[in-house]
Every structure is written in C-alpha cells, then in structure tokens.
C-alpha positions in Angstrom: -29.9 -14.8 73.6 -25.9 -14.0 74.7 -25.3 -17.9 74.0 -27.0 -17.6 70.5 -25.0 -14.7 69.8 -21.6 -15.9 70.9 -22.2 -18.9 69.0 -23.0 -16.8 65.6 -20.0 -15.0 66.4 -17.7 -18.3 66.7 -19.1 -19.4 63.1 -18.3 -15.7 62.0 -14.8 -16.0 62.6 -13.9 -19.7 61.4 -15.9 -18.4 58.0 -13.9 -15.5 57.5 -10.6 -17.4 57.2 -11.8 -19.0 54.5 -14.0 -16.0 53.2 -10.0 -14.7 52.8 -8.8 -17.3 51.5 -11.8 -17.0 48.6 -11.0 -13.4 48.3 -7.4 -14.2 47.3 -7.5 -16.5 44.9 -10.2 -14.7 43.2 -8.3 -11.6 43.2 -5.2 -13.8 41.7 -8.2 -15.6 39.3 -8.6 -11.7 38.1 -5.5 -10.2 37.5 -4.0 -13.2 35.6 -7.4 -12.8 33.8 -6.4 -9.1 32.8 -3.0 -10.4 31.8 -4.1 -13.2 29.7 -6.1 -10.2 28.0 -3.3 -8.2 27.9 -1.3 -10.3 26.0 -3.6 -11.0 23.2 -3.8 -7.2 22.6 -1.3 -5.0 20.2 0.4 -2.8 23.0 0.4 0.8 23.0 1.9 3.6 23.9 -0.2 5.3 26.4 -3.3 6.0 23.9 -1.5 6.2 20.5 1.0 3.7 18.6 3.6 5.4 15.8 5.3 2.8 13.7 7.0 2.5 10.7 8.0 -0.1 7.7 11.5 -0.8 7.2 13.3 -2.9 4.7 16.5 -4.9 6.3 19.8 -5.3 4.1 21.7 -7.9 5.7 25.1 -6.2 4.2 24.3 -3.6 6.4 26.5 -3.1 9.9 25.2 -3.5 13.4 25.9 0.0 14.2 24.4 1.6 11.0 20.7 -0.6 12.4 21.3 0.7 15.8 22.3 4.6 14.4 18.4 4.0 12.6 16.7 2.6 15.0 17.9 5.5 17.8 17.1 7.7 15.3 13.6 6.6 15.2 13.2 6.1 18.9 14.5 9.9 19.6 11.7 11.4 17.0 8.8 9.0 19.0 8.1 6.0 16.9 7.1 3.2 19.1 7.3 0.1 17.2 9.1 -0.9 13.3 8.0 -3.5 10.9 11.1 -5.3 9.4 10.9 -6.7 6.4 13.7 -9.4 6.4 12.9 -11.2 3.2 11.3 -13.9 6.1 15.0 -14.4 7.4 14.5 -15.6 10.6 18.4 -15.3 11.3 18.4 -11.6 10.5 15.6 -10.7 12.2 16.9 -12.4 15.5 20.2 -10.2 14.4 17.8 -7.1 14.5 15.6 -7.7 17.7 18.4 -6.6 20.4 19.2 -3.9 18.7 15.5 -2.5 18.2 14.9 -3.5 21.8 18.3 -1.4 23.0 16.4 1.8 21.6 12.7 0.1 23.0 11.3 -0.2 19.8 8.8 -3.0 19.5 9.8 -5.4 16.8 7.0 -6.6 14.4 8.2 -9.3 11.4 6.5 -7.9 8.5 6.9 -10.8 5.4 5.3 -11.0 2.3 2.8 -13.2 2.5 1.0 -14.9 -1.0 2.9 -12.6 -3.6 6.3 -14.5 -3.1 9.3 -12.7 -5.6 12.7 -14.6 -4.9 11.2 -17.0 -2.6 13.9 -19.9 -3.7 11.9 -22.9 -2.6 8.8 -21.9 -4.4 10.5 -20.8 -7.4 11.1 -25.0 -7.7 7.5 -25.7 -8.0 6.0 -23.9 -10.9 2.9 -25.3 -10.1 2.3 -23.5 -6.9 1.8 -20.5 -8.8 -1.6 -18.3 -9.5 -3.2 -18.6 -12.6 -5.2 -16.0 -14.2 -9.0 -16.5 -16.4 -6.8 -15.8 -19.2 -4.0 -19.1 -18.3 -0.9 -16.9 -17.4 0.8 -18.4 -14.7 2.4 -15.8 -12.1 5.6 -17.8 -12.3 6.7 -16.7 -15.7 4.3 -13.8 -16.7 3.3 -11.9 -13.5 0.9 -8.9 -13.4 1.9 -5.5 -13.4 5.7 -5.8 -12.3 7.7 -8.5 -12.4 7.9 -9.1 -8.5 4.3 -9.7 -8.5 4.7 -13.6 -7.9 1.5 -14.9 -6.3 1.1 -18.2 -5.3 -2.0 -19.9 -5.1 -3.8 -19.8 -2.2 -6.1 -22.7 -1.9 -3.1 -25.2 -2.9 -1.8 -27.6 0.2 1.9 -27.3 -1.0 1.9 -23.5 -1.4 0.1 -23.0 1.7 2.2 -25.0 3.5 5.0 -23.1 2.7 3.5 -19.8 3.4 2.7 -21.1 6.8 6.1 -22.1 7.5 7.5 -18.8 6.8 5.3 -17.6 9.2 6.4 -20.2 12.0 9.9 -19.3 11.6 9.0 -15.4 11.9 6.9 -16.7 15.2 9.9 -18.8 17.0 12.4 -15.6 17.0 12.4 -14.6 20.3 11.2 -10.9 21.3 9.6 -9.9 18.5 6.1 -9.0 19.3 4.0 -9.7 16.1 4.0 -11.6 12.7 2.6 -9.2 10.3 1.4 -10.4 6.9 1.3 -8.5 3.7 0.1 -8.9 0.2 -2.3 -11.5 2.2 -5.0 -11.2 -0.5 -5.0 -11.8 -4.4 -3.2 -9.9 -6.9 -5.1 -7.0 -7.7 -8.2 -7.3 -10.1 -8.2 -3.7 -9.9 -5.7 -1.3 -9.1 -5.8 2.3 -7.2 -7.2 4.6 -10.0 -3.8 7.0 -9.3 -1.9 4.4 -10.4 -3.7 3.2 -13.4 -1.6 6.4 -16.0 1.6 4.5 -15.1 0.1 1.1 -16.9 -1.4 2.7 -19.3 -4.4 0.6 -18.4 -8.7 1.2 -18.2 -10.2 -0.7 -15.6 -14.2 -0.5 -15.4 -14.5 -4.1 -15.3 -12.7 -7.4 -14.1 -10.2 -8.3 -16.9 -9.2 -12.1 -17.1 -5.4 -10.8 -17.0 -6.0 -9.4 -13.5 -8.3 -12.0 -12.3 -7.2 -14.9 -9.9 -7.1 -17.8 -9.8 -8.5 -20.5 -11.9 -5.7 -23.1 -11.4 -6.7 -26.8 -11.7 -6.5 -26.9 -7.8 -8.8 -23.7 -7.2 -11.6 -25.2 -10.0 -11.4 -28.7 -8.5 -12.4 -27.5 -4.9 -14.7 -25.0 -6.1 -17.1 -27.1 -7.8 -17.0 -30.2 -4.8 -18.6 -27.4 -3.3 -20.7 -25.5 -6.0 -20.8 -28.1 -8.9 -19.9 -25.7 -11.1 -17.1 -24.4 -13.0 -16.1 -20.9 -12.7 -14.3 -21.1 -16.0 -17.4 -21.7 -18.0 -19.2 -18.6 -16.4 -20.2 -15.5 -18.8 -19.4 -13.3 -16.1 -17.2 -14.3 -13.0 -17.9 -11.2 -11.6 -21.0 -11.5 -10.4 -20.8 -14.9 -8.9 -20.9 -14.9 -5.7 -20.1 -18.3 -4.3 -16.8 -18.1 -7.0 -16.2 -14.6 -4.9 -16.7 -16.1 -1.4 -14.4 -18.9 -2.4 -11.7 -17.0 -2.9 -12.2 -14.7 0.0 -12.1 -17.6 2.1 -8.8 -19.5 0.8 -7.2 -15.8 2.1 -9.1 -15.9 5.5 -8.0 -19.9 6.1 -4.6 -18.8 6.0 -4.7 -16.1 8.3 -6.5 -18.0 10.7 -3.9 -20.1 10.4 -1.2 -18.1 10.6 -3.0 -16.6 13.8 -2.9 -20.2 15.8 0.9 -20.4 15.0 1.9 -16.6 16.1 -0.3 -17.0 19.5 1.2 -21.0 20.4 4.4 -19.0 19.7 3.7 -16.3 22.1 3.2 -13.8 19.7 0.6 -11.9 18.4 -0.4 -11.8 14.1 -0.9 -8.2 12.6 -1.3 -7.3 8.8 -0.7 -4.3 6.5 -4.7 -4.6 4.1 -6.4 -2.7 2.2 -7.9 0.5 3.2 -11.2 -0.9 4.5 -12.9 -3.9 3.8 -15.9 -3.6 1.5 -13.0 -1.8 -1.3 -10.2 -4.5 -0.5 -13.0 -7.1 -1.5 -13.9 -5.3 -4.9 -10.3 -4.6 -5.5 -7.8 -7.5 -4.3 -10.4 -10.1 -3.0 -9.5 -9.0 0.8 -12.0 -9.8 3.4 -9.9 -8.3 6.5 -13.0 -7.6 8.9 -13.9 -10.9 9.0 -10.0 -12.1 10.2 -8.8 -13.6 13.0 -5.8 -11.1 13.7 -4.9 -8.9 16.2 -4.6 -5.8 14.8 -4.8 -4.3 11.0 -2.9 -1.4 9.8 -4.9 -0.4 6.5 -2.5 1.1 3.8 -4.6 4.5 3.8 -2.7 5.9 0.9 -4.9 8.9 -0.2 -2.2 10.2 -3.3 -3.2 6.4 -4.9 -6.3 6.8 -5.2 -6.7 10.9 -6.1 -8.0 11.7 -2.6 -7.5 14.3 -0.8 -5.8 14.1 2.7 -9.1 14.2 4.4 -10.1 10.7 2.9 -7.7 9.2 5.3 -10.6 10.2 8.0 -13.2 8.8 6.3 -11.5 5.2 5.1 -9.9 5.2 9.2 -13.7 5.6 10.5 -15.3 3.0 8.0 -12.6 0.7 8.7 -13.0 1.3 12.6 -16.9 0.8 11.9 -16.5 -2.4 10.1 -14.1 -3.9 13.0 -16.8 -2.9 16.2 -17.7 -5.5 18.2 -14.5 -7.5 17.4 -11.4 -7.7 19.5 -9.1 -6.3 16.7 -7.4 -2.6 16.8 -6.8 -0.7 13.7 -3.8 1.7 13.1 -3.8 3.9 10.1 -0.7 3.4 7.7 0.2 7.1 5.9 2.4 6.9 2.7 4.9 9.9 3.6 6.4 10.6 0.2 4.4 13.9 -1.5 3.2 14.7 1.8 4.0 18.0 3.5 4.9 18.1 7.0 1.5 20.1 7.8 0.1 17.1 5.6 2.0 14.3 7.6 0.3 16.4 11.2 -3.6 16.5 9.1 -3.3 13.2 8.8 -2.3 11.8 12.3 -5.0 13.6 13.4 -7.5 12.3 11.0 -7.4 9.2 12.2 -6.8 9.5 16.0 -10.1 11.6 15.2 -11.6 8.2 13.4 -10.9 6.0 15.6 -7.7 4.8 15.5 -5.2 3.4 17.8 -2.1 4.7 16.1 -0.4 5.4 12.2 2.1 3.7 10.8 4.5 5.5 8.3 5.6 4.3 4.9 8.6 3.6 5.1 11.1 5.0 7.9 13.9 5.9 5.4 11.3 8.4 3.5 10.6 10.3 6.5 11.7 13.9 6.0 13.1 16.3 8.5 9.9 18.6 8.8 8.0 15.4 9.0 10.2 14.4 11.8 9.7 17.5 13.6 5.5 17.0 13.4 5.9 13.1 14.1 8.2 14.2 17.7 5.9 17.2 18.3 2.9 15.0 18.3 1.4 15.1 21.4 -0.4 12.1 22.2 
C-alpha cells in the first residue's frame, strides 16, 4: 500500500509540470481571445460614448483644430467624426491633434451621394437614375449636392470602396464611418416636406432609384423581369430586396477593408431599420458594421423629444442578438439645454451605448453645461 502510494505520488508530480504548463498557455489562449474581441468592438467610455460630427476646412490652422478639439475634450466628448471630404492627407493632419486632447478619431465620408467628388464627376454614367430618366449628375433631387451614384455599378462601387481604403490606411483613426450609405430619399422626413413644397403619400418616379441600364440588366438575370415595365414598383418586393442589397454589398465590403486595415466600420443611418427601408431603401440591421449611430432627429419628423426613446429602443430591438452597438445621434439646433439632458437620457434609458451630437460647432453653451454635467 506505501509503495502504491508513493508511486501515485511520483506520477502526481511529473503531471503537474505539465498540468502548468496547460494552465498557461490556456490562460494566454484566453486573454488574447478577450483582446481579439476587444478590438472588434467600438470602445467606450466607461458605460457611455459622447461624440460629435465635425466638418474639417483644410484652410483652417493647426492651433484653431487643436483650440476645438480641447474645447470638446474639456466639456466630455469622447470621440469626433471628421468629415474631410475623404482627404486622407487632412485627416492624418487631424489625428495627432485629436489624439493630444484623447479624442477618438472616427473618418466620417459620404458614402453613395458623392457632390464634388472630381473623379466621378468624369464618368456621367456612374450616376443614379430615377423611374422618371433624370440622371443625378445633371438634375439631382432635392438640392443640388444630392449626387448619388449608382450602387450596383462595378466602376462606381469601386470608387466608393477606394475612398474607404484610403480613410482605413491613416494611421490612428479608430473607425471608417459611412454616410448617405443608402438611396436618395423616396420619401423625405414629413418636417421637412413645407420647405419643397412637396406631398408625399406615395413613391414618385422623381424620388425613386435607380433604374439605370446596369441596375435593370442585373435585376432581371435574377428575376426575369423588368422593374421599368411594372404598374407599381412599390409593391415589388424582389425590385425592393435588390436594391437593399446593392447598399448591404458595399458595406460588407467596406467592413473587410476597415478590419484588414485595423480598423473598425461605423455609419451615421436612418433612425431604425423598418422606416430607413420605407424611406431611403436602408436595410442597417441586417449590416456587417460595428456600430450604427441612427440620426434620431425628432424636430424632422414633428416628434416630440420623447420619440428619441422609442426610435433608440426599436433600433436596439432590431440589432439583439447581433454583435453591433447603437449610439443615438441628437440634432442640437432648436433644442433647449433641458432638451439636449431629456434626450441623453432617452436613450441611455433605450438602450444605447452613447449619443452623438450634430454637429460640434452648433453646440450651445447651456448645452455644454448639460453635456459636461452628464454623469455617466
């Protein structure tokens, strides 16, 4: 019996060696597991995020960016999304200076709507047409920056994707975040509809897109039918799901380049899905992206503040089960400063991770004083 149990206690300590050994590089397995996790997710800061949109003038001095940006880092915004007209050169320009005041530096472009892109402007065939044959290139929509390309196109989505590799390769800047990554609008937000003197109650063939040769071609290899000869476009389905899709293939897209790059893909949509697929033929929930900061705009659409709640929470229901965070972006201008504080509360109530204000510059001083106050 001692032998026996000497012996079991000789294999007990040549097995625990190696039972340490297995410990370790399990424990190393783990943690690079968590990291690998940690870098596919937007950071925050502790449980809340604040951003804001910026526009960047290139004219403008160093020292006026890093007055702004201290400016915005003393009043508590964690992160800004700079527009840079997809200049990769000023937005490598920008990143130290953001970084000196540790802000997080996202590159927000526009994404298929494309005013004063120079290269595109030298192939009037990459643009959208509408049912009614107006070509975005020469009679846009709305407002005469509204310059959609077409989506479904090799050429224009080619270019589009390059703008977002170039975003991706500048180094420290933590997202590429697309806008205006959807159609032009087949309807717009009822607030807005006085200033266009315009009735919407049903899809218009000047709003509707597109029905370029391109779009039609690949539609019916698929369908065998032509969306041009349809009584009412509206209600087809597979015609809909086509052009949801051509949006969802470039951000997948877009999503492979920003993660090779290191870098994560974010994008400013609609304020939750099943509205920004009956009003800009915007599928965001079903997206390969990171995070989505929904453009919760209440005055647009003649709601009151407390709709921001309810569009956070159906847009945090839509996403569940996914790996995708949602933070809530406010449009400050109109907005009291008790407003501005009802409505980060909203949606940290609803779900989400964080707010994003629009846009940095329109950020009052008794909005400040809520935003810095906020306790998180």
């Amino acid at each position: 019996m001692q032998m026996e149990n000497s012996r079991v206690m000789r294999n007990r300590s040549k097995a625990y060696p190696r039972l340490w050994v297995y410990s370790v590089i399990l424990t190393v397995l783990y943690i690079s597991t968590i990291q690998a996790q940690q870098k596919e997710t937007v950071s925050t800061h502790e449980d809340f995020k604040l951003w804001t949109w910026i526009t960047a003038d290139a004219k403008r001095s160093d020292a006026s960016f890093q007055e702004e940006f201290d400016k915005y880092a003393a009043n508590g915004i964690d992160a800004v999304l700079i527009n840079t007209g997809t200049d990769p050169k000023l937005l490598a320009r920008l990143v130290p200076l953001a970084k000196k005041s540790q802000l997080e530096v996202h590159a927000w472009m526009f994404t298929v709507n494309r005013p004063g892109d120079k290269i595109a402007e030298q192939h009037p065939e990459w643009y959208a047409i509408s049912r009614d044959g107006k070509s975005t290139y020469d009679d846009p929509p709305y407002v005469e920056y509204y310059k959609w390309l077409c989506p479904t196109r090799k050429e224009s989505k080619a270019h589009i994707l390059s703008l977002v590799s170039g975003l991706a390769k500048v180094e420290g800047v933590t997202s590429v975040h697309l806008d205006y990554i959807r159609y032009s609008d087949i309807f717009l937000p009822i607030g807005l509809l006085p200033k266009y003197n315009l009735l919407q109650d049903i899809e218009l063939p000047r709003y509707d897109f597109c029905y370029c040769d391109v779009c039609v071609s690949e539609f019916e290899k698929i369908h065998h039918k032509n969306p041009k000869n349809s009584e009412n476009p509206a209600i087809d389905m597979e015609w809909k799901n086509f052009r949801l899709n051509q949006v969802k293939a470039i951000v997948d897209e877009a999503y492979v380049i920003a993660h090779t790059n290191g870098k994560q893909l974010t994008a400013a949509v609609f304020p939750y899905p099943e509205m920004a697929d009956h009003m800009v033929r915007q599928r965001w929930d079903k997206w390969d992206v990171d995070a989505v900061l929904p453009m919760i705009y209440n005055s647009f659409y003649n709601e009151e503040i407390d709709w921001i709640g309810y569009a956070t929470g159906q847009g945090v229901s839509d996403l569940k089960g996914k790996n995708v965070v949602l933070h809530t972006g406010i449009y400050v201008p109109g907005m009291s400063a008790e407003d501005v504080s009802t409505a980060i509360q909203l949606a940290k109530k609803n779900g989400a991770k964080g707010v994003s204000f629009f846009d940095g510059p329109a950020i009052t001083e008794g909005q400040w004083e809520v935003i810095k106050g906020f306790t998180r």
